[in-house]
ZAMARGU-4260 file (C-alpha; in steps of 0.2 Angstrom, whole numbers, plus 5000, padded with zeros to 4 digits):
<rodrens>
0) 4932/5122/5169 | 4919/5112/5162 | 4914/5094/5160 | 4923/5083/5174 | 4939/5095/5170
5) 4950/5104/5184 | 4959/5120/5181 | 4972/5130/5191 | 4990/5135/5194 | 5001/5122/5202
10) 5011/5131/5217 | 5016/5122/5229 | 5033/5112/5233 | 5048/5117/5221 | 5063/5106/5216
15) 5079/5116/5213 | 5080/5132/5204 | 5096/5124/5196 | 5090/5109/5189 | 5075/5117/5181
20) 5087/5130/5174 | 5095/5115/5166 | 5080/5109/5160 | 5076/5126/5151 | 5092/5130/5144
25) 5089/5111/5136 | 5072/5118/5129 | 5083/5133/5122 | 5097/5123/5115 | 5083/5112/5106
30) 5073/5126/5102 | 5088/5133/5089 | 5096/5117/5085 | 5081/5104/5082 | 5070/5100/5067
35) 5057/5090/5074 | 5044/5094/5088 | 5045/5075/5091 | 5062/5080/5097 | 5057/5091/5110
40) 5043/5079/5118 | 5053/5064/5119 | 5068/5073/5127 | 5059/5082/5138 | 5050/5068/5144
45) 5065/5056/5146 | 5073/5069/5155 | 5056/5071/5168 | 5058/5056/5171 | 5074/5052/5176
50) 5070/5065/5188 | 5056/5053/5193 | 5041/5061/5186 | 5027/5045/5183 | 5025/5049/5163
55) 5016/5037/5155 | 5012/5045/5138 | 5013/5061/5131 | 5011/5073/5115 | 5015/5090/5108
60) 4996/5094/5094 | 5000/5109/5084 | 4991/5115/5069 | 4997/5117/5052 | 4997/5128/5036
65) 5004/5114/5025 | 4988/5114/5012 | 4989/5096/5014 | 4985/5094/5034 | 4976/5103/5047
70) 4989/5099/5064 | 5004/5088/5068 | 5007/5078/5084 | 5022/5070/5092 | 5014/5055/5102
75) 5027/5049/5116 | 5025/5033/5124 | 5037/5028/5139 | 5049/5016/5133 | 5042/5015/5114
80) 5044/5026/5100 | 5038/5044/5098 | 5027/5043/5083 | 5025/5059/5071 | 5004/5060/5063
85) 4995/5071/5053 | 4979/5075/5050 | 4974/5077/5033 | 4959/5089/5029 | 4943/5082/5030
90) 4949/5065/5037 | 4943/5054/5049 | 4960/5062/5059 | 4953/5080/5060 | 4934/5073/5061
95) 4941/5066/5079 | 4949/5081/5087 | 4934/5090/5088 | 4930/5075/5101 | 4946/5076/5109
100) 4949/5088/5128 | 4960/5099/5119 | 4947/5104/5106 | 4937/5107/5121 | 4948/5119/5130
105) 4950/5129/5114 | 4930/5131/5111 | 4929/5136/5130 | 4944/5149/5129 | 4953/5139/5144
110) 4973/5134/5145 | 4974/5119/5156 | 4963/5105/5161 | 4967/5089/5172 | 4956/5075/5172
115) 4958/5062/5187 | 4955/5047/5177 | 4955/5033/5191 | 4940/5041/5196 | 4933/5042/5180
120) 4934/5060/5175 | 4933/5063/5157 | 4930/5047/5150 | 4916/5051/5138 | 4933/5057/5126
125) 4939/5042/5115 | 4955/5045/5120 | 4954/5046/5138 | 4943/5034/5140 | 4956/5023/5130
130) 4972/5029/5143 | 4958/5023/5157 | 4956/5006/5152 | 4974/5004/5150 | 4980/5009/5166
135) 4980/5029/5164 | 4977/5038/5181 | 4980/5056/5178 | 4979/5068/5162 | 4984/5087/5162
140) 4984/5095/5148 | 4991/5115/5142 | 4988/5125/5129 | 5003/5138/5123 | 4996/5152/5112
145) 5008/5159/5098 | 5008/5176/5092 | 4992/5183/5084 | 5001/5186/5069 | 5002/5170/5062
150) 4992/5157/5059 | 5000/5146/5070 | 4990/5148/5085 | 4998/5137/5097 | 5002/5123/5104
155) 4994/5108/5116 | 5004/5099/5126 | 4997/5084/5137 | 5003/5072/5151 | 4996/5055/5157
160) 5002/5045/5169 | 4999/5028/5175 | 5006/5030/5193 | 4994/5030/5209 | 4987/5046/5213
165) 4995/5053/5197 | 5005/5070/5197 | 5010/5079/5212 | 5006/5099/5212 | 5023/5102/5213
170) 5028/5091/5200 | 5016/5103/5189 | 5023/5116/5195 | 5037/5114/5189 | 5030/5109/5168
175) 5021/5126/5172 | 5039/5135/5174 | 5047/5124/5159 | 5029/5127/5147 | 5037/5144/5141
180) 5052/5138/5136 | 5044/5122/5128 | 5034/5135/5118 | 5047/5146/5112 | 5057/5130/5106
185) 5044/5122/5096 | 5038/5141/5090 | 5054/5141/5082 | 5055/5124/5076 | 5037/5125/5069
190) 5039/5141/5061 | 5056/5135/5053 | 5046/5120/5045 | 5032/5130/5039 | 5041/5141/5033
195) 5052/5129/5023 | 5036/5119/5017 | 5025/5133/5012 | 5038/5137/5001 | 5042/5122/4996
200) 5025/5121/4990 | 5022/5135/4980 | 5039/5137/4971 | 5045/5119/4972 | 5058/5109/4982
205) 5072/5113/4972 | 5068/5134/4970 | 5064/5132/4988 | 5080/5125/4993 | 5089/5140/4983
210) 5078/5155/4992 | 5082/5149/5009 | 5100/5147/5005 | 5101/5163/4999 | 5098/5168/4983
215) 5085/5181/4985 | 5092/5196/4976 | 5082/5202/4958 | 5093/5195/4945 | 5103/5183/4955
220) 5102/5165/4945 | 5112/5158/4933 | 5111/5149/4916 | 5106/5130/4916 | 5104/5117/4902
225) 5086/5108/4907 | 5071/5098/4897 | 5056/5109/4896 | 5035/5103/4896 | 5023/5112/4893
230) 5006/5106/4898 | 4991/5114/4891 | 4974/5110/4895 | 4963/5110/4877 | 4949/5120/4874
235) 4949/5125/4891 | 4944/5143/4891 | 4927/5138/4883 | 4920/5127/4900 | 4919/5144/4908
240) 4905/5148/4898 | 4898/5132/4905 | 4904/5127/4920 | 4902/5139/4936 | 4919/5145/4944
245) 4920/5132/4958 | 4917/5119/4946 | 4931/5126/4936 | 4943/5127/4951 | 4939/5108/4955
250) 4944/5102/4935 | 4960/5113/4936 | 4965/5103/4952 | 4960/5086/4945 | 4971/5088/4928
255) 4985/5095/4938 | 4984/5083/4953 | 4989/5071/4942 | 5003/5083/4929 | 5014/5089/4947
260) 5012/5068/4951 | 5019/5063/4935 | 5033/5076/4935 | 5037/5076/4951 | 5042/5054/4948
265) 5051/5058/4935 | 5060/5070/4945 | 5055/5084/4936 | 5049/5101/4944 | 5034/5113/4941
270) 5039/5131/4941 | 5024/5140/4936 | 5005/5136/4931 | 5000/5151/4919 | 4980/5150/4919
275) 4977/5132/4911 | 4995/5129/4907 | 5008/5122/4918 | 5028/5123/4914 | 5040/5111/4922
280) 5058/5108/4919 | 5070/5093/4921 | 5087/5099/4924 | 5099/5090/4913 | 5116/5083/4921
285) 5130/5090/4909 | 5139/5073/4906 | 5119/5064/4900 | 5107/5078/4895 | 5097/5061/4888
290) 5094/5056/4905 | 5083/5071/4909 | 5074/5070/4890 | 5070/5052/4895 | 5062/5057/4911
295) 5053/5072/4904 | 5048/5060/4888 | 5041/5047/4903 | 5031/5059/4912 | 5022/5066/4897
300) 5018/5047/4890 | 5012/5044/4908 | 5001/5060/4910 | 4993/5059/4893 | 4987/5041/4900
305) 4983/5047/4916 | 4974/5059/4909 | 4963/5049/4897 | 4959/5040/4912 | 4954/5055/4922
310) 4942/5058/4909 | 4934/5042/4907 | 4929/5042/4923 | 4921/5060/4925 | 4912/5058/4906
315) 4903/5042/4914 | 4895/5055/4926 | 4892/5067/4914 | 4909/5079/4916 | 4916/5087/4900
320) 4933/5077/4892 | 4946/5089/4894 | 4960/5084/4884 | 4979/5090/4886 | 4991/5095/4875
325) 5011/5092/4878 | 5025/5100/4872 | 5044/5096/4876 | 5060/5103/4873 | 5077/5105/4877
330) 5090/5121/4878 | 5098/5134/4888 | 5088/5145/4902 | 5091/5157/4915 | 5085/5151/4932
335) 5083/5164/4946 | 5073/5180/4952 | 5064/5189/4941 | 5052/5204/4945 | 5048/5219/4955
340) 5061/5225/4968 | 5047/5217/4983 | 5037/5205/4971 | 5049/5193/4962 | 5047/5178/4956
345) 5061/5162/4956 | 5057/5155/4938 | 5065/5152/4920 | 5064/5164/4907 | 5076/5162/4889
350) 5074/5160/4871 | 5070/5139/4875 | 5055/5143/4886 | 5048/5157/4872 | 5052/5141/4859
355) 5041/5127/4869 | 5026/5140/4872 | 5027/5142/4854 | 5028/5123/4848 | 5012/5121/4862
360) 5002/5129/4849 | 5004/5118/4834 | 4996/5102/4844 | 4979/5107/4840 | 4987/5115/4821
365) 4994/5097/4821 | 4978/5087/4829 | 4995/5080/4841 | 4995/5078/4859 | 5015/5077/4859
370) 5025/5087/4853 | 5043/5087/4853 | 5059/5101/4848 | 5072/5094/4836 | 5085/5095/4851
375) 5074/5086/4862 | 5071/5072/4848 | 5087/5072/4843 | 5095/5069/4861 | 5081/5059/4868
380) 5087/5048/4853 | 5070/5039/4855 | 5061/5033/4838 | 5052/5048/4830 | 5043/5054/4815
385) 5047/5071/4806 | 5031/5083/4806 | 5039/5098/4797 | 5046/5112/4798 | 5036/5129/4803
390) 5036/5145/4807 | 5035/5150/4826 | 5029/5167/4829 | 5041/5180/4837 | 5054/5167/4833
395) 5068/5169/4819 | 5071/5150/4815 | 5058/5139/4809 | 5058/5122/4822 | 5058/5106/4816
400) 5043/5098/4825 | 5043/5079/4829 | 5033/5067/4837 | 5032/5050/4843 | 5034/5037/4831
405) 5019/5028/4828 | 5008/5040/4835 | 4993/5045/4824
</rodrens>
């Protein structure tokens, strides 16, 4: 098994067939009904123990495909609170795991491991070493693989105890009958979170929330009044010629880190970013249309100074100044699927976003940064100076163009 690490199949002595039936129909119950893995390790545990199992501590490690974090663990302690971490890529989180007896198992291709830590097995792991010193006896640890399919490979699911002589072999026996079960239920749950996230990060928690309810037919959606920005990056296309594609990708990420931040306080949502360009909306409330111009208006003032500041601090390493350009306006849209019969896409189309991707182009015509409709001006009610009128290509009506007053 390895380093100071004992592997087998636990047999002997059996408690009754009806209580461990109970014990799985829980799993099942939880399995369909639960949101949180955290859910499952702390009531499976408490339930163990009533049944006098010598639980000291225990967690449930998964890993993740949120773009943010590599895994997720649900960290019970006996008579405290079931704490919920993640591990971030390239933290000092999922630097440690790779030191950690699960990490271990899965190099060597193994499912189960027991350390007997009274007699000092395994303590050249932090985090043994750590239950050791505070009165940990026994750890067991076993590994659950998903489906190939996905990238969810599996889950880890560890038990220490602080009681003499640890775990019997009949009391492992019988987490070796309920391990299935466990599985399955925190499949489910993890799957229905992932699934839930992933598309919450790609489409945005409000689309998201309208897929999963249903709305997944081409052409289902309906008309909304909403606040539109357009973010462009200037003079973008031409750091291609200079700048190699990774470096590329890393200034996109840097200007748009900090456009979905600015949105997203202001309660706004991105929808789509279209090369260098992003489009976010800010649905309006039909009784106070001003209140989503205000915050649209606030997250553009805020990612225009956000963004001077971005590039003050990579021109002072020699990075190019990559200014942005914003445009805002406010009218009537269709929100839903558009697309292909098996390729849509959950976004706004409509005479108002055609208008704003025109109006993005007269920022550099008009040597602005903002840029604002005469309906957004006009219900924003903020002060603002009158730019002119001009013809918009592909559109009928020439736009009045505003911007903020004051602003040179």
């Amino acid at each position: 098994m390895g380093s100071n690490a004992r592997q087998g199949s636990f047999r002997p002595h059996r408690f009754g067939d009806l209580k461990i039936n109970k014990h799985i129909e829980w799993l099942i119950d939880q399995g369909i009904t639960s949101e949180h893995i955290g859910d499952l390790v702390t009531g499976l545990c408490e339930r163990l123990i009533a049944d006098g199992f010598p639980i000291w501590r225990a967690s449930i490690r998964m890993p993740s495909l949120h773009p943010m974090y590599r895994g997720i663990s649900a960290n019970f302690s006996r008579g405290g609170v079931t704490i919920i971490e993640t591990a971030e890529h390239g933290s000092e989180t999922e630097r440690s795991f790779e030191k950690t007896p699960i990490f271990h198992l899965l190099n060597r291709g193994e499912k189960t491991g027991r350390w007997n830590l009274a007699e000092g097995e395994g303590l050249h792991y932090a985090e043994l070493g750590e239950f050791a010193l505070d009165g940990g006896t026994d750890h067991v640890i076993s590994i659950f693989e998903f489906p190939k399919e996905v990238a969810l490979r599996g889950l880890g699911f560890s038990l220490t105890s602080d009681a003499p002589g640890g775990f019997s072999d009949g009391q492992l026996a019988i987490i070796e009958d309920l391990f299935p079960a466990l599985g399955l239920a925190a499949y489910r749950v993890a799957a229905s979170k992932t699934a839930s996230e992933i598309l919450a990060v790609y489409t945005g928690a409000r689309t998201s929330a309208r897929i999963l309810a249903g709305e997944t037919r081409r052409g289902t959606g309906g008309s909304i009044n909403a606040a539109i920005l357009i973010a462009d990056l200037r003079n973008f296309t031409a750091l291609t010629e200079v700048y190699q594609p990774g470096e590329i990708v890393g200034f996109l990420n840097d200007h748009f880190e900090l456009i979905g931040q600015h949105v997203e306080e202001n309660s706004g949502e991105i929808l789509k970013f279209m090369g260098d360009s992003v489009l976010a909306i800010f649905p309006t409330d039909a009784d106070d249309p001003q209140k989503a111009c205000m915050a649209a208006l606030a997250c553009a003032n805020n990612l225009l100074k956000a963004n001077e500041e971005l590039n003050r601090e990579r021109t002072r390493t020699g990075g190019p100044d990559i200014g942005v350009d914003v445009v805002l306006h406010l009218g009537e849209l269709f929100y839903g699927n558009v697309g292909a019969k098996g390729r849509l896409d959950f976004t706004v189309i409509g005479k108002a976003v055609n208008e704003a991707s025109r109006l993005e182009k007269l920022c550099s015509t008009l040597g602005q940064h903002l840029l604002m409709s005469e309906s957004f001006a006009t219900t924003c009610a903020v002060p603002c100076d009158y730019l002119g009128s001009f013809e918009l290509r592909g559109v009928s009506k020439r736009a009045d163009v505003f911007r903020l007053a004051g602003k040179t």
